[in-house]
N, C-alpha and C positions, 0 to 999 in steps of 0.2 A: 752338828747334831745338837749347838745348846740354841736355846733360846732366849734371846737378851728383848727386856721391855722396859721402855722410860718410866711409866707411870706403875704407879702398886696395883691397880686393878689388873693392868695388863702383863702384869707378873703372874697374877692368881689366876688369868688365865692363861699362860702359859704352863703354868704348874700342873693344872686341871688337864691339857690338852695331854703333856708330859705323861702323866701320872694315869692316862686312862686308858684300860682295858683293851681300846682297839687301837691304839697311838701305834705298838709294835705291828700288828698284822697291816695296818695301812701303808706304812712305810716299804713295808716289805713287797707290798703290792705296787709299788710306786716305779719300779725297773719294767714291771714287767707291762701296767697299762702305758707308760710311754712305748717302749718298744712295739707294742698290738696300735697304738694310735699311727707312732710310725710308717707297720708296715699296712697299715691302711685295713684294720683287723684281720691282718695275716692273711691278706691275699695278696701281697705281693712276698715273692720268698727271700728270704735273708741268709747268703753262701755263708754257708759255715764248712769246717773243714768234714771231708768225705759225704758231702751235703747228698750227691747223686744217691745212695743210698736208698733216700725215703720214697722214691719214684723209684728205684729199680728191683726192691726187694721191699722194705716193709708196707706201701701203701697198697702193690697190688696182691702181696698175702692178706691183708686187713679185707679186701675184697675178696679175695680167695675164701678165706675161711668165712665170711658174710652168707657167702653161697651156701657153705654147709651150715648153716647152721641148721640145728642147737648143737650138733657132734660134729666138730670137722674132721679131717684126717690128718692127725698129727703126726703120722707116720714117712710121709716124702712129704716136703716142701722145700721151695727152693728161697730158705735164709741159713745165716748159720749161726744166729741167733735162737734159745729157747722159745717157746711159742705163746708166753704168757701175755706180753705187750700186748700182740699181735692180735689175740684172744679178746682180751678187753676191749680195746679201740673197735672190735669185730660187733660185739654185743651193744658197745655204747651208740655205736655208728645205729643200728637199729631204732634207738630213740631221736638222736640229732640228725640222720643223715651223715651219708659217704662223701659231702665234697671234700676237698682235702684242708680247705680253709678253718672247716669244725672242728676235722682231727685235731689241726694243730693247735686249738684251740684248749683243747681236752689236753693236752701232755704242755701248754703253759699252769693250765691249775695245778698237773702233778708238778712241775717244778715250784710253783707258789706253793703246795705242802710239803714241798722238799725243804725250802729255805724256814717253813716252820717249823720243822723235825730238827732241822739245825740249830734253830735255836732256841729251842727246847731243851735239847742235848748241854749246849755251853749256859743257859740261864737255869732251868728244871734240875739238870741231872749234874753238873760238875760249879751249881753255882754261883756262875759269874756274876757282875750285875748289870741290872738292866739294858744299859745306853752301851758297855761294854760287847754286850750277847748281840745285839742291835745293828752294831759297827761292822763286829766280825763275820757276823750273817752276810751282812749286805756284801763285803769284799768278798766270802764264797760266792755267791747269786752272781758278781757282775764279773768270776772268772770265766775266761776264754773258752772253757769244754765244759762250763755249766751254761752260762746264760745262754749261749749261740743255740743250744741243742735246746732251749725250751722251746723254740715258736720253730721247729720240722717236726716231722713224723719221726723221730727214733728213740731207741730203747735205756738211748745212757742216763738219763735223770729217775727213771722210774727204778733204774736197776739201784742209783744210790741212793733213792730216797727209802726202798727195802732193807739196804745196807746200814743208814744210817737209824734208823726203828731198830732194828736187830740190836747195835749195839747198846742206844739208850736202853733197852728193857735190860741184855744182859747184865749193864752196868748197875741198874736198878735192881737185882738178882743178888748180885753182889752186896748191895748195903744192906738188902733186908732180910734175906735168906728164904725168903716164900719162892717158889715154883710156879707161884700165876705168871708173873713176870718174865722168867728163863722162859715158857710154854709160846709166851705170846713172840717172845721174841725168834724159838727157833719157828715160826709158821712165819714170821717176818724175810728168816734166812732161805726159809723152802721157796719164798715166794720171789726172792734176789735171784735165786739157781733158776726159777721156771721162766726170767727176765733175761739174764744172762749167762750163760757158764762159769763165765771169768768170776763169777762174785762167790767162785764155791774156795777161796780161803779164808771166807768168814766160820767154815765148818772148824778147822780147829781153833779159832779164836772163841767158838760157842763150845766146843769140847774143855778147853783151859778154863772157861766161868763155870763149868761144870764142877769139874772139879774142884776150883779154888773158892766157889761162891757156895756150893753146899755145907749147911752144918753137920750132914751125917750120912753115913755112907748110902742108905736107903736115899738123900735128897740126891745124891750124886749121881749115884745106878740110875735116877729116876731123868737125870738131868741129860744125862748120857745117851738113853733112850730116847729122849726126844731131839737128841743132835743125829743120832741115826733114824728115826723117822722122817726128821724134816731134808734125809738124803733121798727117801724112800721117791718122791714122786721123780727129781729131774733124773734119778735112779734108773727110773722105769723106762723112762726116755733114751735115756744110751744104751739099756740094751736091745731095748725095738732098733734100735736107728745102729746098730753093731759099733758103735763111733761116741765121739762128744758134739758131731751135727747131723743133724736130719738128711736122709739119703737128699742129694740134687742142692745142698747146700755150695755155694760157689767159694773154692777155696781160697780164691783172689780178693777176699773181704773176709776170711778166715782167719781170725787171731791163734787159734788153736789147731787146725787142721795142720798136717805133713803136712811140709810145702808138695805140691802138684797133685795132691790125691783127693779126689772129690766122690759123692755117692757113699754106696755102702762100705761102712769101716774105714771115712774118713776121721782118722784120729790124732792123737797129740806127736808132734813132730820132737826135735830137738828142741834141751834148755836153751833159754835165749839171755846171758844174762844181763845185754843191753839195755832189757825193760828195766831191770831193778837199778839200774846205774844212772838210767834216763828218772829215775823215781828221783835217785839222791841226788842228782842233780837238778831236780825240781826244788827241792827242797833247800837247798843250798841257798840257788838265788832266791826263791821268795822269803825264806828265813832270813837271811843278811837282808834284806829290805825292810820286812815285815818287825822284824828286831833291835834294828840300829836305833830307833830313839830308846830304846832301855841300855842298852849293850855299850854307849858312849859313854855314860856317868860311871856305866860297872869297872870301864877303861883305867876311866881316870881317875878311879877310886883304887884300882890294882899297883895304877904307878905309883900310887904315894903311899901304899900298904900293898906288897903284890901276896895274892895267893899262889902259894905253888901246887898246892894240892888240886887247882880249879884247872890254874897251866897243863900240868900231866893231864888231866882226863880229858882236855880239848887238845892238847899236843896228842892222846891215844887216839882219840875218835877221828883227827884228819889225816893220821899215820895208816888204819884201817883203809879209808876212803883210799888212799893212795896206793896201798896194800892189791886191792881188787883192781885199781885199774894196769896196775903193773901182773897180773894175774890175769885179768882179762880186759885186754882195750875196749872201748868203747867206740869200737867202729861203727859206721852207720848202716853200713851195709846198702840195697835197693831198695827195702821196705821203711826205712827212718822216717819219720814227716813229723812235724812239730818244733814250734817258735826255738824251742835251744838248739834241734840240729841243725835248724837253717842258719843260725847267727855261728856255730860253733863251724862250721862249714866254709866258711870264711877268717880263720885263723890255722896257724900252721897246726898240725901234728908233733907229737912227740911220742916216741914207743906205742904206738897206734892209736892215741886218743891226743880228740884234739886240745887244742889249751885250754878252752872253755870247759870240759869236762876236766882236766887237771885244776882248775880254778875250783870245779863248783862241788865236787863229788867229796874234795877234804873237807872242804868248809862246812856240807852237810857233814859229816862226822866229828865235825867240831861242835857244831848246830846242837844238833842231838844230843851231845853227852851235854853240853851247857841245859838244855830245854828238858833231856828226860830225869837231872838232879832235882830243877825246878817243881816240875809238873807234880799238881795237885794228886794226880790219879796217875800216877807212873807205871803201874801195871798194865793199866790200859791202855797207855798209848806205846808201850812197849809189845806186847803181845800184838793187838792190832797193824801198827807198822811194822813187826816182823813177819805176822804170819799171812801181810800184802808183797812184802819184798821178795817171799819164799816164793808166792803165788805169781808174783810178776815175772818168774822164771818159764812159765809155761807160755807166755801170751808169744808167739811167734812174730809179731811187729811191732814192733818196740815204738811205737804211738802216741805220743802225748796224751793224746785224749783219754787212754786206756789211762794213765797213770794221775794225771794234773791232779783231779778233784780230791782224790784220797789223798794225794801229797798235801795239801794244801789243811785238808781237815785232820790229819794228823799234827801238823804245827797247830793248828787253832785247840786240839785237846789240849798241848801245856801251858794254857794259858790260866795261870794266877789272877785272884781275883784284888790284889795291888798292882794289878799290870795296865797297860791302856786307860788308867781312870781319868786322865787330862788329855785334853784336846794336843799338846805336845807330841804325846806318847803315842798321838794315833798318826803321827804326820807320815811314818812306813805302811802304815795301811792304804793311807788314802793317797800314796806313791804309787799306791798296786793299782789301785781303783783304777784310778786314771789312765795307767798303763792298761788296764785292761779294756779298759771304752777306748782309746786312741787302736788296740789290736783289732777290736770287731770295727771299727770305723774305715780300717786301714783294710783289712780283710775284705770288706763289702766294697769300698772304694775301688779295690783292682779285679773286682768281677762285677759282672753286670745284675743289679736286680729286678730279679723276672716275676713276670705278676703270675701267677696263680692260673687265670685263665691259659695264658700259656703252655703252663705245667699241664695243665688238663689238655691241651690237644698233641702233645707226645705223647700223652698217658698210652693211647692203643699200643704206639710202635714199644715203647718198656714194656706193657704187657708183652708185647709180644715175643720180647725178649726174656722176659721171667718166665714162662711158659717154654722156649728154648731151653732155659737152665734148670727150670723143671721135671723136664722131660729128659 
């Protein structure tokens, strides 16, 4: 990230290139125009996990509702996702054309304003500085269940790029105490619900700034109300649809549905607490990676002066972690998928979890009490990451993908702006990096990549199959 020049001109230009305006949005554009050069401007497709997907439900609904337009029928459709994505891509397809090359084309920009909002959030709103906000971005953009999912047709980057606006305004809500800000952000949060269900635990994290960011009872009532408005629309939707998915929804790609129940008053099944265990276990490992160049000095500063007051709170926070797994194993069950159960899958068991979850689920509760002492804004990333792990109780497949991106950007909220300022400090980051280009290299590697054309002549036989789950 630095730039080193022999000569003083070539320093002042460096410093000018540094220092200017679009230095940050170019870089950030830099993942995503390699990977579109790549895949040959995304017409050939790049396997990403549950990739079948974009061909079996959301391209031929994006077609679907094309047909009705201006008003579709949001009432059956066969996703079991909300209809907002779907809607967009429906209307935009209108000016660019239905091939599927464009779509994907259209949800790489939302993930390039996603990796904006991100760092917006750690530079704008909590900060950080510049080359810091820069770093950290770039290590979200090139994780596993963000970057894969920019160049397909699906809903997960649009759902967090609503998620993560929501929070920056409430956060912003909070310093200033005006209501423009909370307003924009809960239409942010309506707009997450009408993208995905799953992102309805951002409702009490906007109810908690409501509360805690008003200066007077009048802002509060006011703040309040529009945490209940912005339930009103995907509101309206569960109870058309008697459920939390749309009748002819397939429950076999259903995070939320009872398991086997599909159509009308397909609804929320059993807690699952896998998800939130599969969360601290995210957390764990990218934490103990993302941390170790701060965490070795703090070591060796403890041996020669120990704190025992810092001991107890990481000795409480991985006594917890260990707490729940001996309460609830962290089995995998038939629906598990993602890089920790596949590695932990291959290590023995102990009291029904395996050792990789005994490794990673304390360490996250060591993690946490070390980072939410730390953290600039501990309320925030306390409320937030509790009232995901609350949430993550409902997702009936305990999925990496459901969980990665939030794990990941809740460790990047406690980041101190004395933290990562030397290229040292970043050497855990750019551990991830790496780790995470050798996953999507390694992932495409043992599937075949299919060119697009392709993909367009099974498109009838999908339809024809979405139209079967349809009906």
């Amino acid at each position: 990230m630095l730039i080193v020049a022999t000569s003083g001109s070539g320093t002042r230009c460096s410093g000018v290139a540094l220092d200017s305006r679009w230095f940050v949005p170019a870089v950030l554009a830099l993942p995503f125009l390699v990977a579109v050069a790549v895949l040959r401007g995304l017409t050939v497709t790049l396997p990403i996990f549950h990739s079948s997907d974009e061909l079996v439900y959301h391209y031929p609904l994006i077609k679907h509702f094309a047909s009705q337009l201006p008003f579709p029928d949001l009432a059956h459709y066969a996703a079991a996702q909300t209809p907002l994505f779907h809607l967009l891509l429906a209307y935009i397809g209108k000016l660019i054309g239905y091939e599927l090359w464009r779509l994907r084309l259209v949800n790489v920009l939302i993930s390039y304003v996603l990796a904006l909002a991100v760092y917006w959030l750690l530079h704008g709103r909590l900060g950080l500085g510049r080359m810091q906000s820069l770093a950290l971005t770039l290590l979200f953009v090139l994780s596993p269940y963000v970057f894969g999912s920019s160049f397909r047709v699906v809903t997960d980057n649009l759902a967090t790029l609503f998620v993560v606006l929501a929070l920056e305004r409430f956060e912003r809500f909070r310093e200033c105490g005006r209501l423009g800000p909370f307003i924009a952000g809960a239409a942010a949060l309506a707009a997450a619900m009408l993208t995905r269900q799953s992102t309805a635990f951002m409702l009490p994290v906007a109810a908690l700034y409501a509360l805690r960011g008003g200066r007077t009872g009048r802002d509060r009532a006011l703040g309040l109300s529009a945490v209940v408005l912005a339930a009103v629309p995907v509101g309206a939707l569960f109870v058309t649809w008697h459920g939390l998915v749309a009748p002819g929804g397939d429950p076999s790609s259903c995070g939320l549905c009872a398991p086997g129940r599909s159509g009308t008053g397909a609804s929320q099944g059993q807690l699952v607490v896998q998800s939130s265990e599969l969360t601290l276990a995210t957390i764990g490992l990218y934490g103990t990676v993302l941390f170790a160049p701060l965490l070795a000095p703090l070591l060796r500063a403890w041996c020669r002066r120990p704190d025992l007051r810092a001991a107890r709170t990481a000795l409480a926070g991985a006594s917890a972690g260990a707490l729940l797994l001996l309460l609830f194993p962290a089995a995998p069950g038939t629906h598990a998928a993602g890089a920790i159960w596949n590695v932990a899958a291959r290590f023995p068991t102990l009291l029904g979890s395996s050792l990789v979850f005994w490794l990673l689920v304390p360490t996250s509760g060591a993690i946490l009490s070390w980072r939410l002492r730390l953290a600039p804004r501990r309320w925030m990333v306390a409320v937030f990451l509790g009232c995901f792990l609350v949430g993550a109780l409902a997702i009936r497949f305990p999925w990496q993908k459901y969980v990665d991106p939030f794990a990941l950007l809740a460790l990047l909220l406690t980041v101190r702006r004395d933290e990562f300022r030397f290229p040292r400090q970043l050497a855990g980051a750019g551990l991830l990096a790496i780790a995470f280009v050798a996953y999507a290299v390694d992932y495409s590697a043992h599937r075949d990549l299919v060119p697009t054309r392709a993909a367009a002549r099974a498109q009838p036989v999908l339809t024809s199959r979405y139209e079967r789950i349809r009906s």
